[in-house]
Residue, then its C-alpha position, 0 to 999 in steps of 0.5 A: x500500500x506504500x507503492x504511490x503510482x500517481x503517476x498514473x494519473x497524470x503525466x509528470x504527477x510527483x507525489x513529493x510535490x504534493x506533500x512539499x505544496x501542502x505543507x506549505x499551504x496547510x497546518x501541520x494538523x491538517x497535513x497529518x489529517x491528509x496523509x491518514x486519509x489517503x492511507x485509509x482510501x488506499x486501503x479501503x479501495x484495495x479491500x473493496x476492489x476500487x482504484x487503489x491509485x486515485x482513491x489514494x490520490x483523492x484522499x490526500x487532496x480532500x481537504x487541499x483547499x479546508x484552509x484557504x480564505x473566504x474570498x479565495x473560494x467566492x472568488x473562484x465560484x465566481x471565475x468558474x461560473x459554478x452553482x451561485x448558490x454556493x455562495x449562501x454557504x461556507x467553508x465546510x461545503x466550499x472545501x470540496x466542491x470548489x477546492x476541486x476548481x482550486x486543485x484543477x488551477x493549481x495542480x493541473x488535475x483534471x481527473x474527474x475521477x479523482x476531482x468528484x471525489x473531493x467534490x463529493x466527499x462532504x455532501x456525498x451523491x446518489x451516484x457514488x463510485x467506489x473512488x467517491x465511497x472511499x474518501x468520503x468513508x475514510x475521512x470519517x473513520x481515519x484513525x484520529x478521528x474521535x466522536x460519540x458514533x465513530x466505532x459504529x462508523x467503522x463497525x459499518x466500513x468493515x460491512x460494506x462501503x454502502x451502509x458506511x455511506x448510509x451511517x455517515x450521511x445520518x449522523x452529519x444529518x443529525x449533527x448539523x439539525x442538532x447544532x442549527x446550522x443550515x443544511x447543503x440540498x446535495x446532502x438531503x438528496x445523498x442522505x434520502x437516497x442512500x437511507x432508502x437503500x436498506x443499507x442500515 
């Protein structure tokens, strides 16, 4: 699982870049957050039959733009002509979904594999690929992780990606109505779709 072939990707992709960027670009905490849920995408990819490579990849680069500025992200809303109702909203849905544009300027990844991914891994999607299960499941469960529900969150991964994506889309639910913060569309699409699935 230590065999990187980013390469694969990308023509030229240099993982030591990555990391050199990152660490230039975000605290320490969440650079050791990144590294973990890059190695636990890889693991989950290779347990489930994904792509281990862009699962890794996408896991590493989840959180590349969690520390940027507020207008950074209007900014880039704005420059790529996304969803204007992005901007009703903040950082915790912006991460992704812009970060993705973000990664495209500034790494040159155009993977859409890998791009939909981080896109998706806070709001989910009712057409996940095993890649998108992958990130969103191992940023919840990372080893570092430590919240009332996180060992049922892994009991569920160790079942299937499915009904781990079904857990973490009911408790995110649960938390953002239990702290009365407003809740991203995408979410209530992801959490009815794949709550109607039968997975829990």
């Amino acid at each position: 699982m230590t065999n990187f072939n980013y390469n694969c990707i990308k023509q030229g992709l240099n993982r030591d870049d990555i990391l050199s960027r990152m660490q230039d670009t975000l605290s320490d905490f969440r650079y050791k957050h990144c590294l973990r849920v890059e190695k636990v995408c890889r693991g989950l990819a290779a347990e489930y039959d994904g792509d281990v490579d862009r699962a890794g990849l996408a896991g590493l680069l989840h959180d590349y733009a969690k520390e940027r500025d507020d207008q950074e992200f209007i900014d880039t809303i704005k420059k790529h002509h996304l969803d204007p109702d992005l901007l009703n909203y903040n950082n915790a849905i912006w991460h992704g979904i812009v970060g993705a544009e973000i990664i495209k300027d500034e790494l040159g990844i155009y993977d859409e594999d890998v791009l939909n991914a981080i896109r998706r891994h806070t709001v989910g999607a009712t057409n996940m690929t095993q890649v998108d299960k992958c990130v969103f499941v191992g940023d919840f469960i990372e080893p570092k992780r430590d919240f009332p529900g996180i060992d049922q969150a892994r009991l569920y991964a160790e079942k299937s990606l499915d009904s781990a994506v079904a857990y973490e889309l009911k408790h995110s639910v649960q938390h953002l109505v239990d702290k009365n913060r407003t809740i991203y569309p995408a979410t209530f699409v992801s959490y009815n779709y794949w709550i109607a699935k039968g997975e829990l």
